[in-house]
C-alpha positions in Angstrom: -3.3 14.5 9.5 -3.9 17.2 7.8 -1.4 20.0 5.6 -1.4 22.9 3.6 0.3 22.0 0.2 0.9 24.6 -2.4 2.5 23.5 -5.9 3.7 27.0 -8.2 4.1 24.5 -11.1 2.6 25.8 -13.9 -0.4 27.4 -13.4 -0.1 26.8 -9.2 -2.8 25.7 -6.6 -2.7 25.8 -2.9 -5.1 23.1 -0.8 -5.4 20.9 2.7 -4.6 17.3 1.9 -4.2 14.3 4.5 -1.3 12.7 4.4 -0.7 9.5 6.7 1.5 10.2 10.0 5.1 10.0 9.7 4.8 10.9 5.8 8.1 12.3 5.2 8.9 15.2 2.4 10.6 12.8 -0.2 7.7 10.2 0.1 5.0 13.3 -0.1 6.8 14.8 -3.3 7.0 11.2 -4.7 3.3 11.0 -4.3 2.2 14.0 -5.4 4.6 14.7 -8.2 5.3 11.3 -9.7 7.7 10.9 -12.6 9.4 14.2 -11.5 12.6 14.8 -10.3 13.0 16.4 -6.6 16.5 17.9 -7.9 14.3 20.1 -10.4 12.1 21.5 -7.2 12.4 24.1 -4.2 10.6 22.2 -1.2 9.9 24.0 1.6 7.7 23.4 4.7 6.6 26.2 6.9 8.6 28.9 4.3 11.8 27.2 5.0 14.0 24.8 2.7 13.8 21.6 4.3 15.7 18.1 4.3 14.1 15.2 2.2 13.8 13.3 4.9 12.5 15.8 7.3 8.8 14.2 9.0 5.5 16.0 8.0 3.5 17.7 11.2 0.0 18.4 11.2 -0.5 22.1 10.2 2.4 22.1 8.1 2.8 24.2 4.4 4.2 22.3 2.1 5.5 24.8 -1.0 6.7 23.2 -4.2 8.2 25.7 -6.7 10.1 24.3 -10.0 14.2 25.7 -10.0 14.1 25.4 -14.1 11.3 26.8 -16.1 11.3 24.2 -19.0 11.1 26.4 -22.3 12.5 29.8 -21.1 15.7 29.1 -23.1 13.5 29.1 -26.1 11.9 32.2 -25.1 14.8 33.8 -24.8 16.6 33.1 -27.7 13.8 34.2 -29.9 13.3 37.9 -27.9 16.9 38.5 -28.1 16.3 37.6 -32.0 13.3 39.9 -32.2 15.7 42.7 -30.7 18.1 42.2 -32.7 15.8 42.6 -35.7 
């Protein structure tokens, strides 16, 4: 079947991939985003936070936007420094 996924990590893409019937979101996620943690990720399907478990339709969106933008404490620290100055 086929679904609308859309990953805003990094740079971002959206595209239709088939995924086999009865995928579920933890074992899509898992696929697509291996050796990342789900805990570190927003999943939604169809605009609406969603259950790990919950069963992937056919004509679903699938939205996967990172909760913690690795560096931005960096960034931070060295604007407020650059303030301060």
């Amino acid at each position: 079947m086929r679904i609308l996924y859309v990953n805003n990590d990094g740079g971002g893409y959206a595209d239709y991939v088939n995924v086999t019937s009865g995928t579920s979101v933890e074992t899509f996620f898992n696929e697509n985003m291996p050796n990342r943690k789900p805990d570190n990720f927003l999943i939604r399907v169809n605009r609406q936070p969603v259950a790990r478990d919950y069963v992937l339709q056919e004509g679903d969106r699938v939205t996967v936007t990172p909760t913690k933008i690795e560096g931005l404490r960096f960034v931070c620290l060295k604007l407020t420094q650059l303030i301060a100055a």
